[in-house]
N, C-alpha and C positions, 0 to 999 in steps of 0.2 A: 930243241931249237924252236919249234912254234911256242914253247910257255916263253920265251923271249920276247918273242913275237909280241906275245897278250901282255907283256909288261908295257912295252913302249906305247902299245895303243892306249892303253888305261894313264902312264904318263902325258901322252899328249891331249888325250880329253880330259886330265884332270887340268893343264896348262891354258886350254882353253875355255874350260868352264871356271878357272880363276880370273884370264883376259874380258870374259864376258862380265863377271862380278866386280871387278876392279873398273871397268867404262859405267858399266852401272850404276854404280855406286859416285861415280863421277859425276854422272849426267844427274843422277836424282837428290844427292846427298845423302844423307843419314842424320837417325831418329838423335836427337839431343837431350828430348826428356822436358823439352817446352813444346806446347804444340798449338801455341798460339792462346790459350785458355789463360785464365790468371784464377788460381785459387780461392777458394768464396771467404777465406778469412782475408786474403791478399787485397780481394776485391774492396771492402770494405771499407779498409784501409786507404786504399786509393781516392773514396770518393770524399774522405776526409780532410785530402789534403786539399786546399784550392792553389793553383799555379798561377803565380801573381803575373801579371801579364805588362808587357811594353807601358809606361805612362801615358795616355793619352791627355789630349788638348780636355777633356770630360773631367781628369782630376784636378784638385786643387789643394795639393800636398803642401806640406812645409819647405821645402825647397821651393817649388814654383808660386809660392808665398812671400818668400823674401824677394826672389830673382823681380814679382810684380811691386812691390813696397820700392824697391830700387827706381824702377820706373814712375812710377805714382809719386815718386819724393820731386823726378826731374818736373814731371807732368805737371803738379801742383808749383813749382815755381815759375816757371815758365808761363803758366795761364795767369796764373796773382800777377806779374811782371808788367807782359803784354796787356792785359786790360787796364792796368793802371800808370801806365806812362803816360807823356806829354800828348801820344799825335790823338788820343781816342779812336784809336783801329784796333783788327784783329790782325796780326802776322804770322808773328811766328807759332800761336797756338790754336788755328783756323783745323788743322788737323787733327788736333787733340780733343775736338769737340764734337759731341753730337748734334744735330741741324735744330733741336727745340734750346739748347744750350748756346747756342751760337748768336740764335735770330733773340733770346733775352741778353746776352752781355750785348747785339749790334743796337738793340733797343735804349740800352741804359747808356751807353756811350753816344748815339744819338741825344738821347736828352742832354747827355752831360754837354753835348757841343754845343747844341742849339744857346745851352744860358751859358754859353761864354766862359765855363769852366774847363780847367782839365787836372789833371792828377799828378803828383810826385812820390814817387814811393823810393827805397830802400829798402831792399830785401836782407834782412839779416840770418835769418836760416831756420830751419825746422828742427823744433827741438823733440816733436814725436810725434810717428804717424804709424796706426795701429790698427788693424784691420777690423772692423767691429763685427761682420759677417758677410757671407757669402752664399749664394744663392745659383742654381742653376734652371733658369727659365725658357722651357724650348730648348731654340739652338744656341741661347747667351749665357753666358757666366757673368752674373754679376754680383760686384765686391763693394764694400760700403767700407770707407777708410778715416779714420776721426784723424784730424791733424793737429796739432796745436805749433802755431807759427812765433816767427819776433820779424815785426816789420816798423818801420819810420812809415809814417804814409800823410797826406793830405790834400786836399782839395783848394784851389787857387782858383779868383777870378781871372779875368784878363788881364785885371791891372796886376797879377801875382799877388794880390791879398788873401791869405789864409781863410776859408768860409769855412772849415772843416778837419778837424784833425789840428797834426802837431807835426812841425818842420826837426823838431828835434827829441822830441820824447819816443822811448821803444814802446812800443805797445805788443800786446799777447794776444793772438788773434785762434779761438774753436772756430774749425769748420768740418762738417761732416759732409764729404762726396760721395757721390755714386759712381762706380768705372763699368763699363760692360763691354764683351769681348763677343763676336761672334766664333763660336768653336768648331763651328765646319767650314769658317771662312781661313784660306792662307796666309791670309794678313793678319800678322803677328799684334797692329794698334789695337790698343784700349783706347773708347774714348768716356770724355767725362756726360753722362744722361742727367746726371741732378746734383743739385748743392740744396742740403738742408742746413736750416739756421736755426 
């Protein structure tokens, strides 16, 4: 009767010495066979790969290549347009412009008023505009874009007499711009810093 006894006790602490094993093993986990370590051939490996990271405003990929060429095509008409209309103002491309760009087109249209001239143009469109390089100075990014355009364009007295140019022939206009962008500013404009001729 007592070796009965000593069964159940031996049953019951074996029930509880699995209760304890079983929370244990709850609370702690158990071993996987990773322990946090990465193997030194593994390692190596790793430091090979580089992990290409989110595009930042710093790159100038071929994608955000074309996406600024789209821009730069608006840009470039738009400013040809506005500076060479009838009133000799800046309007609609006062934005587009940087303040040493701005204060030389408000110069030349200044002269152009003073003598009594003003301008007619027709914009016929861009036949290519090609990024020639690009540069990252500081906080700017700037892009140098060769255009090559087809505009009617001329220059009129007061009395509308021709001084300049042709009311009816296309002509083929090179120009190479400068665009620069602040890359840690939120403001998505480019504007135009130089016109080389």
């Amino acid at each position: 009767m007592s070796y009965s006894f000593e069964y159940i006790d031996i049953i019951l602490l074996a029930m509880i010495a699995g209760f304890i094993f079983l929370r244990l093993r709850g609370i702690l986990g158990r071993k996987t066979g990773f322990d946090g370590k990465v193997p030194t051939q593994l390692e190596k490996e790793f430091q090979k790969i580089k992990v290409s990271s989110r595009p930042t405003n710093e790159n100038f990929e071929k994608e955000a290549q074309e996406d600024f060429l789209k821009g730069a095509r608006i840009a470039y008409e738009t400013i040809i347009t506005d500076f060479s209309d009838s009133d000799n103002k800046l309007i609609a491309s006062k934005p587009l412009l940087s303040k040493k760009i701005h204060d030389q087109f408000i110069e030349a249209l200044s002269d152009r008023e003073n003598k009594g001239q003003f301008a007619e143009i027709t914009f016929i469109g861009i036949k290519s505009a090609v990024i020639k390089n690009h540069k990252k100075i500081e906080y700017s990014l700037e892009v140098t874009v060769d255009f090559v355009s087809e505009i009617i364009t001329c220059i009129k007295d007061k009395d509308k007499k021709i001084i300049v140019g042709d009311s009816e022939k296309i002509k083929t206009v090179y120009d190479t711009w400068v665009f620069s962008k602040d890359i840690k500013s939120s403001n998505p404009n480019w504007l135009l810093i130089d016109t080389i001729t």
